[in-house]
N, C-alpha and C positions, 0 to 999 in steps of 0.2 A: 232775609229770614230773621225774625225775632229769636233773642236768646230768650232761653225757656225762665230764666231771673225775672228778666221783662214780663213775661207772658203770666209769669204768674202774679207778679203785681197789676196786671193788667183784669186780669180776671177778677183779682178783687177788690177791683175799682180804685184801685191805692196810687194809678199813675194814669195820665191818657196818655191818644195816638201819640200828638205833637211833644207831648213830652219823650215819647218811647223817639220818636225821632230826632229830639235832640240830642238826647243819650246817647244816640247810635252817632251821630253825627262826631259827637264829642269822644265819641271810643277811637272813631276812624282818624281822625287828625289830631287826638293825643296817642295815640295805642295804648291807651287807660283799659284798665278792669271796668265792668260793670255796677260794683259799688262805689267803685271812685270815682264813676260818671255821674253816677245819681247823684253824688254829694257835691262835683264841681260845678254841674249846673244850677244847684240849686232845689231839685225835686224835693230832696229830703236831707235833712240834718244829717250825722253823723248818728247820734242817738237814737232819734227816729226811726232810721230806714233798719237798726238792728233790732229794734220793738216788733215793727212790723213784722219783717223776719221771722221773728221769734215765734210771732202767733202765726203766719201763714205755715211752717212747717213743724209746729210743736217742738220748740228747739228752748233750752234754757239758756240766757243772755248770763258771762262769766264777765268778772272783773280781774285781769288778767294780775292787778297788784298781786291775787292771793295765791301765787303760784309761784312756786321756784325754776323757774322755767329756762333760766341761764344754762345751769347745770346739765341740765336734761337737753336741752338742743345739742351741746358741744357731746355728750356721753353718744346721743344716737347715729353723731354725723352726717347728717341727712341735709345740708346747707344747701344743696342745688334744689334738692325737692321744693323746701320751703321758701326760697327766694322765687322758685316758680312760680308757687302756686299759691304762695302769699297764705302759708297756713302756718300753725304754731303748736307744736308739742307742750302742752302745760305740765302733765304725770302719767305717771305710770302707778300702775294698783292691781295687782293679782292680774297680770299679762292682760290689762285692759287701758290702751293707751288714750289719755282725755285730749284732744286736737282740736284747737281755736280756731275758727274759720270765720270767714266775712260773708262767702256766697254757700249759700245749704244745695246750689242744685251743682253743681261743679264737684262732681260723687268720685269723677279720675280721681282727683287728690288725696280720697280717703283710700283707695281701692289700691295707689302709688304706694301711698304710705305702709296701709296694711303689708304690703308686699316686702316691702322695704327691711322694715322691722321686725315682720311675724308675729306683730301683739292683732289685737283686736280691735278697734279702733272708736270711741266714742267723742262723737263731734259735740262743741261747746259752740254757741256766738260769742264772737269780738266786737265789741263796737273795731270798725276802720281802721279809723283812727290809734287808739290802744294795738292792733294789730299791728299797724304797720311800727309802731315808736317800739314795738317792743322787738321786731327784727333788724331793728336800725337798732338797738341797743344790743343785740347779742352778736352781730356781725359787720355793722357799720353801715355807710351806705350799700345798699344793694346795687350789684352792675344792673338789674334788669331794668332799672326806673332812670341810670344814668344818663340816656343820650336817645331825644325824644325825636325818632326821624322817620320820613317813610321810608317803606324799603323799594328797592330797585326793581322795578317788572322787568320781567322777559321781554317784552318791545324793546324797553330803555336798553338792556344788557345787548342786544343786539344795532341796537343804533351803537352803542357805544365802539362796538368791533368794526364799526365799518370803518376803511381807511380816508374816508372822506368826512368823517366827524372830526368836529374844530376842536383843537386844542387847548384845554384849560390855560390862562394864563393870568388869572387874577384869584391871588392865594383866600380873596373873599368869596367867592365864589362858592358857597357853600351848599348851594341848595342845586349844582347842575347832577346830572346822574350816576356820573366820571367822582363826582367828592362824596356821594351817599353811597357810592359801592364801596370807596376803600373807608368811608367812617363806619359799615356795617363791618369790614374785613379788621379792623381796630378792634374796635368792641365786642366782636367774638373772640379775636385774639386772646385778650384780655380777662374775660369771661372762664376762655378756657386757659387761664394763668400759663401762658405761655411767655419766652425768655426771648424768642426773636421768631421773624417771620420773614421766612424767604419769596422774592419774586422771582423766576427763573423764566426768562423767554426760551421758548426752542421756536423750529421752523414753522410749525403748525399753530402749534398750543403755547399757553403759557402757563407753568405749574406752580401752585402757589403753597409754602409747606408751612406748617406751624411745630415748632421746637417745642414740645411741652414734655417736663422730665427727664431732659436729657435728650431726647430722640425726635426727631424728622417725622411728620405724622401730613399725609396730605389732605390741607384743606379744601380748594378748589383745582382744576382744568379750564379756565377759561380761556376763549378765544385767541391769538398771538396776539392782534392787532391792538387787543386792551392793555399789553403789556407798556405799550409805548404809552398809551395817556395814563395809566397807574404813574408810570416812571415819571410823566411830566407833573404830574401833580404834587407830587414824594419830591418831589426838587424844589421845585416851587415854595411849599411848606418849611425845607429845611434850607430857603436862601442858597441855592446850588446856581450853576452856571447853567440852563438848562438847553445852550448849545451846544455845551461841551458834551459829546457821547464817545470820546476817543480816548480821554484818560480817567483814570479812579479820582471819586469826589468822597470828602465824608462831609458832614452836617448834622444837625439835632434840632428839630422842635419841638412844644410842648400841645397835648390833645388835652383839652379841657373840657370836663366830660359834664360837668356840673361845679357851684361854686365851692365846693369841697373834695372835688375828686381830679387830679390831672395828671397826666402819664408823660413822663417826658421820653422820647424817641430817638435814639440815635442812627440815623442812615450811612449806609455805605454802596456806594456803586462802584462795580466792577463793567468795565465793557466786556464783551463777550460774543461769541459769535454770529447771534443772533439779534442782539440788544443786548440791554443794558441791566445785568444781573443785580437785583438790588436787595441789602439784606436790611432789617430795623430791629435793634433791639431795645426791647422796653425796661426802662426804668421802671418801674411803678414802687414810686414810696407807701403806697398807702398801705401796702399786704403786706409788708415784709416785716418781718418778726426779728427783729434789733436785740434778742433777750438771748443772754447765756444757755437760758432754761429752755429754749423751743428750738435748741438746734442739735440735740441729741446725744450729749453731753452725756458720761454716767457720773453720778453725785461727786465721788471723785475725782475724775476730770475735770468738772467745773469749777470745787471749790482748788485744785491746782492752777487752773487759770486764773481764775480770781487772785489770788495769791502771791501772782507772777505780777497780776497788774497792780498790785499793791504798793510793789518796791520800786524806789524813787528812782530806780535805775535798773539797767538792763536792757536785752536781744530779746524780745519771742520773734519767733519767728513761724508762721505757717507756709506747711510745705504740700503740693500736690500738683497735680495737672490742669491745663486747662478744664473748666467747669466743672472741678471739684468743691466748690463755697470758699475758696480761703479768702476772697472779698468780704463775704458774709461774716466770716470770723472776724477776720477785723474791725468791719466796722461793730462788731456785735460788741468786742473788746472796746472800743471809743465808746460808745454808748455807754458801757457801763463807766466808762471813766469820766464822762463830759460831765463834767460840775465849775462851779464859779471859779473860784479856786485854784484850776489848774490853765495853763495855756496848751493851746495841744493844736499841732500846725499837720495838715498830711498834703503830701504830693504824690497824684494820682493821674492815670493815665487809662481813662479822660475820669472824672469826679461821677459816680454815678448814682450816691445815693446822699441826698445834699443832708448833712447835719446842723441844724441850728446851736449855735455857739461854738462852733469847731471852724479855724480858718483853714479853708479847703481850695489845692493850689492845682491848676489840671495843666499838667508838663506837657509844655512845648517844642519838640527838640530843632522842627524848622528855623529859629530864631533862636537855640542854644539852651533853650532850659532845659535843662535834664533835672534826671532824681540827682544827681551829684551836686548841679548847680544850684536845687532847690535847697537840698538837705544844707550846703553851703550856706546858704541866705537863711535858711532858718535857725541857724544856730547863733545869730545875729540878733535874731527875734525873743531872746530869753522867755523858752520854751521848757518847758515839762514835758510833755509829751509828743513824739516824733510819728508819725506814720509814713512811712515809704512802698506805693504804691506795690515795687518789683526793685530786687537786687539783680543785676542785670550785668555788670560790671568790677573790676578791680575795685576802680576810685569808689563809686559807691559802697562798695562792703565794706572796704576800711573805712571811711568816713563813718558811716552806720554801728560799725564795732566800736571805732574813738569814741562818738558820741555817747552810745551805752558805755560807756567807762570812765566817761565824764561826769555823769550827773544828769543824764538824759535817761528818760523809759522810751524804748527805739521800738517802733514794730512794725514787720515787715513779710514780705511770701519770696518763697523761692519754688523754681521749677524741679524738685525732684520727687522720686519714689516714694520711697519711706523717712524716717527721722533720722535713722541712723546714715544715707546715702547726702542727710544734711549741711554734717561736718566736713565729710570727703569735699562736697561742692564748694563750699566756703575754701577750705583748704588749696582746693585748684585756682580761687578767684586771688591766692595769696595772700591768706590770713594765720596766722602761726597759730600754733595750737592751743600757747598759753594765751594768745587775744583772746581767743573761743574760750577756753576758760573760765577767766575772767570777766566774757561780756555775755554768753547768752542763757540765759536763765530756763526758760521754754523751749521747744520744739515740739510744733503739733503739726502729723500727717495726717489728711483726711479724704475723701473719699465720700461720695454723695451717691446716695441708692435707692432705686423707686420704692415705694410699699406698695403691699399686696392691698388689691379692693377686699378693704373687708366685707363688703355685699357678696360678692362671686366668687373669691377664693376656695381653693379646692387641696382638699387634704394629699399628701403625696406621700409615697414611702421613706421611709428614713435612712439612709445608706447606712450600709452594716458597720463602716469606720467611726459612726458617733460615737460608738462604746468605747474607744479608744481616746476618748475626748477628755486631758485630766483638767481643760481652763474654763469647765462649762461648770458654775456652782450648780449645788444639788436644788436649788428653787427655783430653777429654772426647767419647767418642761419641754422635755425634747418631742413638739409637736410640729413638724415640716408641712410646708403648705407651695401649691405653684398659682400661677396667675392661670386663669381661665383664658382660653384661646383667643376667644369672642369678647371677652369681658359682658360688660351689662352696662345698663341706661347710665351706674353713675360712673364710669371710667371710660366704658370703650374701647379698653386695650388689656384689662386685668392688674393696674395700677394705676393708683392713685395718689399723687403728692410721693416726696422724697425726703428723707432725714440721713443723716450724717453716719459717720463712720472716723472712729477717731482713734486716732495712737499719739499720747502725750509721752515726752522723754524730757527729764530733767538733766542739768550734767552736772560732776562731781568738779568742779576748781582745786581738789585738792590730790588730784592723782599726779600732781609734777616730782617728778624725784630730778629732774634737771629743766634749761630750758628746751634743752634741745632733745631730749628723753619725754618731753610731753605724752602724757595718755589722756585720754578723758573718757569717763564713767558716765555711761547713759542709764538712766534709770526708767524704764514703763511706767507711770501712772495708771493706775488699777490693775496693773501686768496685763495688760491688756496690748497685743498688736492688732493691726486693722482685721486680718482675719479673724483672729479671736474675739473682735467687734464684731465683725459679719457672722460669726458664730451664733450670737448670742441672739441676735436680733431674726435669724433663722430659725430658733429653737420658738425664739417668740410667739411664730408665726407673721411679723411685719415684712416679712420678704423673703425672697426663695435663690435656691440654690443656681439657678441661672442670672441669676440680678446679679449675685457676689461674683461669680465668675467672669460679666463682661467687665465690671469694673477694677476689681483686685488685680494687681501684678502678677498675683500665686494661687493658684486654687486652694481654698481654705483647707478642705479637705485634705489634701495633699501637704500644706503645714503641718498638719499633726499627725500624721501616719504613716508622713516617709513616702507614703506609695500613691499613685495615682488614682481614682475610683474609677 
């Protein structure tokens, strides 16, 4: 079947058959667009083929310089649409949105859009070309153009299941059916910025889940029997023993998606009762946002951190639970410190977001390196700046303490609740009160919470305890919203993306009336605790009263009103 693109350059004698079938040819073994076909074979220029355009459906040709169009993508949010469908928000003008397109007969996209937004929709031509340079400049590489492969038939997926198909055992092997299923199960991953992706054998089936947001979301059921060549293949890649199915293996490789795009993977296998449970989690440097300012910070907050990483010496420390961001913090805090200038040495376990000019050490403890043994050798290293993956230990914290009291700026996470449950933990690891004191500058608890789709979100009632609220300023409207059950095309679940939640506490060094009478003075930054973070951000409308509750220790609610709702 001829696409109607085709059809209509055909009718106006602007293309023949054997070209229409090169096109097609060149769509099917690139998975290219239609205009991107026309221009890699050759039919038509770039220029060209959007002239023609222009006159076969009376369309005016836009030069997309003249448009501020940065602005306006990031304000509409709409990134999945347009990396789809390869369209381009230019303005908005009396709810009449102007949309740069390449193909005029591909009418979804405006009809998506219109939907999306609720303006009106008026399509402009792009040359190609200018389209595409100009979504690689408001978003970067696009995943959908990253990794040009066929995809898996149904034949192939059941040849795969049968227990008499041969085992992948050469990591080149790129092109067998077994390596294009798990590089499609990659690149959606990835697509759908997910943190790790579970392989789970059971008796029958094999479940395969995607962590996205925090949460377990399943992506496939495929047959059991695929689970075992997934797993040989996922070894193979990550240098694993791929005889060994009797004890836990870890490993890491890197997917190279293109020459600017690569995700590195860290595997863990679990035996299990069925096979061999395997979990990956993605590094991806390329999305992750390294800035004070894009992790949810109130101005306040920030410029307290900032401030803290100022002075040539001291403890911050971030505090929360597993897959709370306090990795994110950290290195958000290296980031802003990484200048010529300083030395700045971190031991981590394992290194997972590699920084250019920062010497980055991934603790060993098989062979005895630990953070003690690192933080030891790095103070060898006449360092500026320390980062310690995890205080874990006695010798570590004192070590980490000395150092901030030395002439070192120390930064590091701990496993607890809140800020204030910070000093207690230190305290038990046997740190005296006046060390604390004197070395830790910072303490920030945090706390990471889906947002609401702002496409699908749905107004909800206000619990009658708001008006009881005295830490919610008056510019801030108290309009409460929940996630949609169903969500919609762009989440799927009534969330979308996740941002922070933050309780900063400074301490007083000067509440010693003895040594052994030590007190120490925590002070909020913005007087703000994590609930009265989640407060805020709920009145916003970026997320709702069940989000705060699975994460918070307390129901916020319930902080300010004494009583339960």
């Amino acid at each position: 079947m001829t696409h109607s693109l085709l059809s209509a350059l055909h009718q106006a004698s602007l293309i023949s058959q054997s070209e229409i079938d090169r096109v097609q040819y060149e769509v099917r073994q690139h998975r290219t667009g239609i205009p991107e076909a026309l221009i890699r074979t050759g039919v038509f220029s770039d220029r060209d083929l959007a002239r023609h355009l222009a006159n076969l459906f009376s369309l005016p040709v836009a030069d997309v310089h003249q448009f501020d169009y940065q602005a306006l993508c990031q304000q509409l949010a709409i990134r999945p649409l347009i990396e789809r469908h390869r369209i381009l928000p230019l303005a908005i003008d009396n709810d009449v949105l102007t949309l740069g397109i390449a193909d005029p007969t591909e009418t979804s996209s405006l009809d998506e859009c219109r939907f999306a937004t609720g303006l009106t929709v008026q399509p402009l031509l792009l040359p190609l070309q200018q389209l595409e340079n100009a979504i690689r400049r408001v978003y970067g590489q696009p995943l959908t153009s990253t990794l040009n492969m066929a995809p898996v038939s149904e034949q192939e997926l059941a040849q795969l299941a049968e227990p008499s198909a041969r085992t992948d055992t050469s990591p080149d092997d790129d092109d067998a059916p077994v390596s294009r299923y798990l590089n499609q199960l990659l690149l959606d991953a990835i697509r759908r910025q997910a943190s790790d992706i579970h392989l789970e054998p059971f008796e029958q089936s094999c479940r395969i889940r995607f962590r996205c947001d925090g949460l377990l979301l399943i992506y496939a059921s495929p047959p059991a029997d695929l689970a075992v060549r997934l797993a040989a293949r996922l070894k193979i890649l990550a240098r694993l023993n791929i005889a060994e199915r009797r004890l836990p293996q870890d490993g890491r490789f890197r997917l190279t998606l293109n020459q600017s795009l690569t995700v590195d993977m860290r595997v863990s296998t679990l035996p299990a009762q069925w096979g061999e449970k395997i979990v990956l989690r993605l590094l991806d440097n390329n999305h992750i946002p390294l800035s004070l300012a894009h992790l949810g910070y109130t101005d306040a907050q920030r410029h307290a951190f900032e401030q803290a990483l100022e002075r040539p010496q001291g403890l911050i420390l971030v505090t929360g639970p597993t897959g709370s961001g306090k990795t994110l913090s950290l290195y958000a805090g290296l980031s802003w410190l990484n200048q010529e200038h300083r030395n700045i040495c971190t031991a981590e376990d394992p290194v997972e977001i590699q920084l250019p000019g920062i010497n980055q050490l991934q603790i060993n403890p098989a062979i005895g390196l630990n953070f003690s043994t690192a933080l030891r050798t790095f103070l060898r290293q006449d360092p500026d700046v320390l980062m310690i993956g995890e205080i874990r230990d006695q010798e570590t914290a004192s070590m980490a303490v000395r150092a901030a009291q030395t002439g070192h700026l120390v930064l590091s996470t701990l496993h607890t609740n809140s800020a204030a449950d910070t000093l207690t933990r230190l305290g038990h690891l046997g740190i005296a009160p006046y060390e604390l004191g004197a070395s830790v500058s910072l303490i920030i608890a945090q706390r990471l919470v889906r947002c609401l789709c702002q496409h699908c979100r749905q107004p909800a009632p206000i619990p009658p305890q708001m008006q009881n609220f005295p830490d919610i300023p008056p510019d801030i409207p108290a309009t409460f919203y929940e996630a949609h059950p169903n969500g919609c095309e762009h989440c799927n679940q009534g969330y979308l993306g996740r941002t922070g939640l933050f309780e900063l506490c400074t301490t007083d060094p000067l509440a010693a009336t003895a040594e052994n009478t030590f007190t120490i003075t925590q002070t909020r930054v913005d007087g703000l605790s994590l609930e009265a973070a989640g407060i805020r951000l709920l009145c916003q409308g970026l997320t709702s009263l069940n989000e705060l509750r699975r994460v918070l220790p307390t129901d916020p609610l319930t902080q300010f009103t004494g009583t339960a709702p």
